[in-house]
Rosetta silent file (secondary structure, phi, psi, omega in degrees, C-alpha in Angstrom):
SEQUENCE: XXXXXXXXXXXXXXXXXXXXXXXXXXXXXXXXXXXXXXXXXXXXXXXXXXXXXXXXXXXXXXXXXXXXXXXXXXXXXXXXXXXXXXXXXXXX
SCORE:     score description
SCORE:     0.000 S_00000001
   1 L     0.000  -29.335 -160.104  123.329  193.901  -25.013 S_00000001
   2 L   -75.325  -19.412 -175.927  119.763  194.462  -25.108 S_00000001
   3 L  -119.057   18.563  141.389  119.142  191.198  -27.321 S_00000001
   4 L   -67.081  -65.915  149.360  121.314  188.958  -25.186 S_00000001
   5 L   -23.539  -23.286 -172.040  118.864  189.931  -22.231 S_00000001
   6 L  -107.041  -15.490 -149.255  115.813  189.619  -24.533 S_00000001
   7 L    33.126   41.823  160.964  116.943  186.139  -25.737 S_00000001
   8 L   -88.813  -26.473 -161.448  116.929  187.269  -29.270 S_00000001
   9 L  -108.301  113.558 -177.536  120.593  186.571  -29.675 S_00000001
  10 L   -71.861  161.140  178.542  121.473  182.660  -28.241 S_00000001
  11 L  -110.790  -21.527 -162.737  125.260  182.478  -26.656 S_00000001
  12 H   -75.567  -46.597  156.974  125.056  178.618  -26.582 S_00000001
  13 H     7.333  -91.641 -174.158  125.953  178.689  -30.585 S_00000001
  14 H   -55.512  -36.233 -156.462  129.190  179.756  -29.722 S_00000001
  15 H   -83.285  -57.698 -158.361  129.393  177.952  -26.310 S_00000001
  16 H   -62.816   -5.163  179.214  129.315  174.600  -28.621 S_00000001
  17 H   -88.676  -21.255 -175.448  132.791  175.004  -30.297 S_00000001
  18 H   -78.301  -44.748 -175.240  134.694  175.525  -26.662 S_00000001
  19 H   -44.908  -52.906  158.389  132.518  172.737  -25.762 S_00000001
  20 H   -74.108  -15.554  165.160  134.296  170.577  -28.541 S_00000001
  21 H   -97.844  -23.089  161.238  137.747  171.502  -28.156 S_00000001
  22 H   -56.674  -28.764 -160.034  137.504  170.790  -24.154 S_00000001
  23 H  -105.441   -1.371  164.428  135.825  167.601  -24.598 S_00000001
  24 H   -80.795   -1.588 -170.028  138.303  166.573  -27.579 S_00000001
  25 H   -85.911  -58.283 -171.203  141.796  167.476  -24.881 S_00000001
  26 H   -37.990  -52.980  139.984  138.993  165.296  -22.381 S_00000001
  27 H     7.239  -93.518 -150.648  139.208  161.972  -25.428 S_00000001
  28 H   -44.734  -48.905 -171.315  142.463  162.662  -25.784 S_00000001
  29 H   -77.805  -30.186  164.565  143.569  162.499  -22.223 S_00000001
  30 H   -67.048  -65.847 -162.588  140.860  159.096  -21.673 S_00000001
  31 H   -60.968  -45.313 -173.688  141.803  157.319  -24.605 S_00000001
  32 H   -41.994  -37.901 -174.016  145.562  157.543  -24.047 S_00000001
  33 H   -65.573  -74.355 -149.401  144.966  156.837  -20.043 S_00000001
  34 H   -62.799  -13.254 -174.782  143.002  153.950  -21.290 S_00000001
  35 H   -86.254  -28.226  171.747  145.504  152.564  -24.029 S_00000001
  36 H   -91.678  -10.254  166.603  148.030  152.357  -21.603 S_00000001
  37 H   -99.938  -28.041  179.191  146.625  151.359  -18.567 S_00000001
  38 H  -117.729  -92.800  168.368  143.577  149.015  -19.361 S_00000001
  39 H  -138.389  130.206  168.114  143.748  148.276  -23.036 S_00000001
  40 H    -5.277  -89.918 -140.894  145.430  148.969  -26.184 S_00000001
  41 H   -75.265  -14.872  159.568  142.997  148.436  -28.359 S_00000001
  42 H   -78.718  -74.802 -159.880  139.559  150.676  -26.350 S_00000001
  43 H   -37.887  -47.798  163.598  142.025  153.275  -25.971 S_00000001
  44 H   -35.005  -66.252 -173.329  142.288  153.211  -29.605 S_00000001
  45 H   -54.683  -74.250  174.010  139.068  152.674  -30.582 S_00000001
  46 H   -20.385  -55.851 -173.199  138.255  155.802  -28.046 S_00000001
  47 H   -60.860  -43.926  175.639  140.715  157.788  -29.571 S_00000001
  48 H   -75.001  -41.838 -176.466  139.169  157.238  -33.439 S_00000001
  49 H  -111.219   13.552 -176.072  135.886  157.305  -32.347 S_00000001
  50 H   -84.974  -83.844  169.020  135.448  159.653  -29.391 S_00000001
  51 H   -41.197  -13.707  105.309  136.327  162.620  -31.643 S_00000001
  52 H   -15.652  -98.044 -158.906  133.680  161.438  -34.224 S_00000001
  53 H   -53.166  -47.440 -155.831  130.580  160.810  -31.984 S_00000001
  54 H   -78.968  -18.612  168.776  131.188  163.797  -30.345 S_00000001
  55 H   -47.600  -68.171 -178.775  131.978  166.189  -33.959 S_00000001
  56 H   -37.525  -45.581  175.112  128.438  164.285  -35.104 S_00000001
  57 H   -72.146  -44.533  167.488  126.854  165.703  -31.579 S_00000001
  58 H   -68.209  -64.057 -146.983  127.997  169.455  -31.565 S_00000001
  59 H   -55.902  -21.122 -127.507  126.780  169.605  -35.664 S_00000001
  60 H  -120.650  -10.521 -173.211  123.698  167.998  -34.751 S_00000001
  61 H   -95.387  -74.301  172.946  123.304  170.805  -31.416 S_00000001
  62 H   -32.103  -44.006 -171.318  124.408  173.799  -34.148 S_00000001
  63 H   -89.526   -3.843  167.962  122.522  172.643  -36.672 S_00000001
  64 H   -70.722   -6.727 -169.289  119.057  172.472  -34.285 S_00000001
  65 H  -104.710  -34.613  147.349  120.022  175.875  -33.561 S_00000001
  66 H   -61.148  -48.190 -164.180  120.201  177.153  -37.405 S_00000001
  67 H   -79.134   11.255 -161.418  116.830  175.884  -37.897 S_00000001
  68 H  -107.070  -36.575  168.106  115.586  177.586  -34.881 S_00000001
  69 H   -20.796  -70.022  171.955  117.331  180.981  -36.532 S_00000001
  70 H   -35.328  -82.440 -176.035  115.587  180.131  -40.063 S_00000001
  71 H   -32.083  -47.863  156.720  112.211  179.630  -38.468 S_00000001
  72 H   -31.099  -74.160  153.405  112.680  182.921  -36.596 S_00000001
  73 H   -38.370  -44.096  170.412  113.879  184.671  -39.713 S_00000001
  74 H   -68.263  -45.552 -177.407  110.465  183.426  -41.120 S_00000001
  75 H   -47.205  -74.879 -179.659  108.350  184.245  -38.699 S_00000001
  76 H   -23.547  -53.580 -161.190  109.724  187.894  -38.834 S_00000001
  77 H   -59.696  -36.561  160.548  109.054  188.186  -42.382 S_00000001
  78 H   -69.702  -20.394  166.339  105.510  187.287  -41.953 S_00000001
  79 H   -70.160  -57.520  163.838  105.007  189.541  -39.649 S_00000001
  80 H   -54.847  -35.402  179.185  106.189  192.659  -41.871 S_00000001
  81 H   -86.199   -9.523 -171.066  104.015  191.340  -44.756 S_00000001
  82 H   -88.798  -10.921  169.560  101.048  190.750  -42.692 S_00000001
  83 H   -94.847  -22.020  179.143  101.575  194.340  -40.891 S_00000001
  84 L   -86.505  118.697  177.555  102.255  195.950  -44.192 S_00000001
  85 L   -48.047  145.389  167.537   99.203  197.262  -46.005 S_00000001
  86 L   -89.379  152.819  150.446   98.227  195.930  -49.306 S_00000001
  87 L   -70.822  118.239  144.589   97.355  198.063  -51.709 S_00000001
  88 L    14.232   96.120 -179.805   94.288  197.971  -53.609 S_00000001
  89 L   -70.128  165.669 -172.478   94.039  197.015  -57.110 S_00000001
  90 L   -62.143  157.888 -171.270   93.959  199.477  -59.662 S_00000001
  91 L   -95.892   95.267  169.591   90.685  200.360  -60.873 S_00000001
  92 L   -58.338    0.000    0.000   90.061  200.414  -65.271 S_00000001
């Protein structure tokens, strides 16, 4: 709990896949409205490429969100070698 509260652990990760199955029923429920009520062929078009743009938009929110892990991950590690003593070389 303590590294939700700290903002070591992000929530929105996770937040972005409900985000894409809500806003693909949201498409779904547009393009359809729109093929039958306005026109055929944007409802269509909606339908192919509304689940597209927006797949291309969560990867592109997930994957700024791996590199901010990575980077993170790095940081740490420099921290432990730069806190960790060296030793000395051996003497002949």
């Amino acid at each position: 709990m303590d590294e939700y509260l700290n903002f070591r652990r992000l929530i929105t990760p996770s937040l972005v896949q409900i985000v894409f199955w809500l806003g693909l029923v949201f498409i779904l429920i547009i393009g359809l409205g729109t093929m039958f009520t306005w026109s055929f062929w944007q409802g269509l078009a909606m339908l192919v490429l509304g689940p597209l743009v927006l797949r291309i938009y969560c990867e592109i929110v997930i994957v700024l969100f791996r590199i901010n892990n990575t980077l993170t991950d790095m940081l740490d590690l420099q921290r432990e070698t730069v806190a960790r003593p060296v030793a000395p070389p051996p003497i002949v």
